[in-house]
C-alpha angles and dihedrals in degrees: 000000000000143000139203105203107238116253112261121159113227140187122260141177132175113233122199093161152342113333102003090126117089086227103051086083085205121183139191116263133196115219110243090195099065115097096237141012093249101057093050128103111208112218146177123295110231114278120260092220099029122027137187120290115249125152119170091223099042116066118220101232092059117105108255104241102237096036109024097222112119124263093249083072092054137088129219110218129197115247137182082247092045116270150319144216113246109206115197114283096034118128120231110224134207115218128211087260100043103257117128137212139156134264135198112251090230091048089040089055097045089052109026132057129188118273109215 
């Protein structure tokens, strides 16, 4: 047998780091720990939707396999089936019942078209 998949329009948006999606609610942050104001370098709280990548058994300065970035450019994001790395690139959809995950741009091209 075979199957269409129904039309449905989803939400999508294209991640490349840290609080590129509008529902991460990122902020910028001040390290407490510097020695003086001057010396530190503000950066981004972690995403709400997609947060940093961290695994204890996966060090962040190895090349992701299917990207080759390394793993301290990618995002981790929460999934019905537990969770997935983003690489940069990957779009975070929105499913019909809320939940997100990402998609490869190749396979995201090949599947989804702009609703105007």
């Amino acid at each position: 047998m075979k199957y269409r998949k129904k039309p449905v329009v989803i939400e999508a948006t294209q991640w490349f780091k840290n609080g590129d999606h509008p529902e991460d609610k990122s902020t910028m942050i001040m390290p407490s720990f510097e020695p003086s104001i001057e010396s530190a370098t503000p950066f981004l709280s972690e995403g709400k939707v997609v947060r940093r990548f961290r695994h204890p058994a996966v060090s962040g300065s190895i090349k992701c396999s299917r990207c080759n970035k390394i793993m301290h450019e990618h995002g981790w994001i929460d999934t019905l089936e537990d969770g997935h790395n983003v690489c940069p690139g990957d779009w975070i959809i929105t499913g019909v019942k809320g939940e997100r995950y990402p998609c490869k741009p190749d396979i995201f091209e090949a599947t989804y078209e702009e609703v105007k």
